[in-house]
C-alpha positions in Angstrom: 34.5 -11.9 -31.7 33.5 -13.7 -28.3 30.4 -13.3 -26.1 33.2 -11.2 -24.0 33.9 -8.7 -26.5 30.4 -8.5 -27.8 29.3 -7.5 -24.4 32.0 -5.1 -24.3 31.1 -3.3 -27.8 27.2 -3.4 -26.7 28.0 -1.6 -23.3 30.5 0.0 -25.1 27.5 1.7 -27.3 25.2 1.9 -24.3 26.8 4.0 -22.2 28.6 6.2 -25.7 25.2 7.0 -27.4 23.2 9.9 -26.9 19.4 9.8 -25.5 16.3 10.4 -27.1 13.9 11.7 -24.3 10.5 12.7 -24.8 7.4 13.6 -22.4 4.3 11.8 -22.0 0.6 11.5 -21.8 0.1 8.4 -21.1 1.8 5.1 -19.5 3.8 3.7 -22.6 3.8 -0.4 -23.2 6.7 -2.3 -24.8 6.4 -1.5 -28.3 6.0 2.0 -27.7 10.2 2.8 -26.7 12.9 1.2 -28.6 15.9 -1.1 -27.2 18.1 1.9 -27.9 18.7 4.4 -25.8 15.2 6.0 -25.6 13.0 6.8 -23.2 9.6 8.3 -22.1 9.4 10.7 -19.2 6.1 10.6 -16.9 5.0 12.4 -13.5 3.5 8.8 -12.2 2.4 7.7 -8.9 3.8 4.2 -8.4 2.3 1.8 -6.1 3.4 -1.5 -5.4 1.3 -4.0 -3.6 2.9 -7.3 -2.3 2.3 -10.1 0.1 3.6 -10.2 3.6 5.1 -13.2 4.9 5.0 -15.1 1.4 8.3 -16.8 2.3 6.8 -18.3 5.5 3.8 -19.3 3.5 5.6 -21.3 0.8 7.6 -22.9 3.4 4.8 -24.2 5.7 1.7 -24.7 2.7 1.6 -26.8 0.1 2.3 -25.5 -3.3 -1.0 -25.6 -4.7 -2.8 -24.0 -1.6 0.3 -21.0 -1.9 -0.1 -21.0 -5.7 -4.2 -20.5 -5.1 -3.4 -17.5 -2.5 -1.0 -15.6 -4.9 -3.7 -15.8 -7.8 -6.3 -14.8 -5.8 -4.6 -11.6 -4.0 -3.0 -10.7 -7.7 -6.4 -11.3 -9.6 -7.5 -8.6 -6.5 -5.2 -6.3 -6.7 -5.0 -5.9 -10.4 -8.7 -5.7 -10.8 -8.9 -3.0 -8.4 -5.6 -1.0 -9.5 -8.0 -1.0 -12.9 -11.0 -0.2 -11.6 -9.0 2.9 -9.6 -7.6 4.0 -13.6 -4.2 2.5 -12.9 -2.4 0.9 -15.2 -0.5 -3.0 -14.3 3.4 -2.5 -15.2 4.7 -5.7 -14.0 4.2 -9.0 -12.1 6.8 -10.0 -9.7 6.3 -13.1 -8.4 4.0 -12.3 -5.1 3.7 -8.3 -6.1 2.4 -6.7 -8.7 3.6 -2.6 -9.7 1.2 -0.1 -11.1 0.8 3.6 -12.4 -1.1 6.1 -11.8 -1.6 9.2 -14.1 -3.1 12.1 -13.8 -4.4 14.8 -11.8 -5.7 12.4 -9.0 -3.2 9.9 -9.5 -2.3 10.2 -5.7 -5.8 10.0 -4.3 -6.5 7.4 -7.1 -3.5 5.1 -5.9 -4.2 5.4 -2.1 -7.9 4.4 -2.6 -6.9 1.4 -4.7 -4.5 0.1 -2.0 -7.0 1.0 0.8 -9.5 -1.4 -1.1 -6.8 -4.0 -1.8 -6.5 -4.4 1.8 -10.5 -4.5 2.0 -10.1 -7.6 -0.7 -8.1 -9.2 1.4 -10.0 -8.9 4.6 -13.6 -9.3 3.2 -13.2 -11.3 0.1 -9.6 -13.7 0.5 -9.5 -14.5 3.9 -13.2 -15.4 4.2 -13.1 -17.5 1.2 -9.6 -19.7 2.4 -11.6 -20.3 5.8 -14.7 -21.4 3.9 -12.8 -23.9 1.6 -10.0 -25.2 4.1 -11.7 -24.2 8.0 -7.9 -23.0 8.1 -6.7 -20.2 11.1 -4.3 -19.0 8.0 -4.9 -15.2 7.5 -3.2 -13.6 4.4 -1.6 -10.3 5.2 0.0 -7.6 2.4 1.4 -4.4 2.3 1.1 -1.6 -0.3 3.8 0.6 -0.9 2.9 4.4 -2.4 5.3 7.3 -3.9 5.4 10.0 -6.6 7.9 11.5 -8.5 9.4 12.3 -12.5 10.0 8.9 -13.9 12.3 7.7 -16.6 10.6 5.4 -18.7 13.2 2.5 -20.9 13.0 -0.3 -22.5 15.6 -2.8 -21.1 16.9 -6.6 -22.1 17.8 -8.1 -25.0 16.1 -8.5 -28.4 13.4 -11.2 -28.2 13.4 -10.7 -24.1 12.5 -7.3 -22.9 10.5 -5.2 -21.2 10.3 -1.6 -20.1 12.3 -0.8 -16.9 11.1 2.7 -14.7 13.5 4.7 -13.3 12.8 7.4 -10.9 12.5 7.6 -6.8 8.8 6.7 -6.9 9.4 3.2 -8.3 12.6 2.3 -5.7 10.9 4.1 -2.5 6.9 2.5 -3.2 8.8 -1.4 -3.5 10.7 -0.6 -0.4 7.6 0.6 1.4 5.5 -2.7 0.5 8.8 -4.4 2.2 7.6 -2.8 5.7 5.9 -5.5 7.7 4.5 -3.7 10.7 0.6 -5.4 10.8 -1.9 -3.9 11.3 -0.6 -0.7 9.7 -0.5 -2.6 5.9 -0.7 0.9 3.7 2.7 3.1 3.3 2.7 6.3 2.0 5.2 9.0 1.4 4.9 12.5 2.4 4.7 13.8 -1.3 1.8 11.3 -1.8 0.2 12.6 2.0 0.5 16.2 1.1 -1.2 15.7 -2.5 -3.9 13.4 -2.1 -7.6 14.3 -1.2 -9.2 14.7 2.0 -11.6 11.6 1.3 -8.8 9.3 1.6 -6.9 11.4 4.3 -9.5 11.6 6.8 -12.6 10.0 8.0 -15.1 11.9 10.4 -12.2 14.4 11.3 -9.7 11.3 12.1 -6.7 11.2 10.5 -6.4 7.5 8.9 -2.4 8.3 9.0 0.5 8.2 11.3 3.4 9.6 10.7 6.6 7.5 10.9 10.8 8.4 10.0 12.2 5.8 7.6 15.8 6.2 6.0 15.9 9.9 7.7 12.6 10.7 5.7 8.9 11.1 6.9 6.3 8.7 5.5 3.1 7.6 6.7 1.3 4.3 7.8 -2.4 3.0 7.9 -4.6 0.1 9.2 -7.3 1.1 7.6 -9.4 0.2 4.9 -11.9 0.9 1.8 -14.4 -1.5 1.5 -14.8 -2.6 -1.9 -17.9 -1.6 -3.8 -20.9 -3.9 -5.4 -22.0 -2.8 -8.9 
């Protein structure tokens, strides 16, 4: 047979076979689903952090200086998406995606992307001025939803990975798309109504506003976290 009519058979298959669907405890890696259709089912708060602007960056930088910026905002985020008990799913690019389970997987995620934009403001941007006495100022936003997730392992055999399936994973990557500076933490309502008071609040201020997007209410912040010593 051709590549045409081995593609057909395998979608063919794909689309004819039953599923295999079980629950879990904890976020699976790779290994843990097989290329078949299986899959892993998760309540998971997804949160994606990405960088604002990259585009412009790349265009106007040189490579090396753009290269230095993603590495040190991804070494950032993914140390303090750790530190919070998430757990790293993917690198794309400028953005990384994480999960949080748990039953403070919510408060969990929203501190992590309140000190992620901490990092950025105490740690990233004071260290490019130091080293290149530049006015550039890197800018992110992080993205935050909850929901069931469908867990799968996706590609082909020597090239795959696991893809998630579920509202939290599409609506947190559209909310890290929002570039509305200062306001550099989205959150959805779910997430809002189910997180703790320590990260909703401050002194009797609401850190939050609320905001409509695509006929739904979410909510924005400018503030931060600072990021702990020791």
């Amino acid at each position: 047979m051709g590549l045409a009519d081995d593609l057909a058979s395998e979608v063919g298959t794909i689309f004819r076979s039953l599923w295999s669907i079980r629950d879990g405890q904890i976020v699976p890696d790779t290994p843990d689903i097989k290329l078949g259709n299986e899959g892993v089912t998760l309540d998971a708060t997804v949160l994606y952090a990405d960088i604002d602007g990259s585009t412009s960056m790349v265009d106007s930088k040189t490579a090396q200086f753009a290269a230095e910026v993603y590495k040190s905002y991804l070494l950032c985020a993914a140390r303090l998406i750790r530190s919070e008990g998430g757990t790293i799913t993917a690198y794309d690019g400028d953005r990384v995606m994480a999960v949080f389970i748990g039953g403070s997987k919510n408060t969990s995620a929203v501190r992590c992307g309140l000190k992620i934009k901490s990092a950025v403001l105490e740690i990233i941007n004071p260290a490019i001025k130091r080293q290149y006495n530049s006015d550039f100022r890197l800018q992110q936003v992080v993205g935050i939803d909850t929901s069931k997730l469908l867990v799968a392992r996706t590609g082909i055999r020597g090239s795959n990975d696991l893809v998630w399936v579920g509202p939290a994973a599409n609506h947190a990557a559209k909310l890290s798309s929002i570039s509305e500076q200062p306001h550099s933490t989205w959150i959805s309502s779910a997430i809002y109504e189910n997180m703790h008071a320590t990260v909703k609040e401050t002194n009797g201020v609401d850190m939050w506003e609320a905001r409509t997007w695509q006929g739904k209410t979410i909510y924005r912040s400018s503030w931060y976290w600072h990021v702990p010593n020791g």
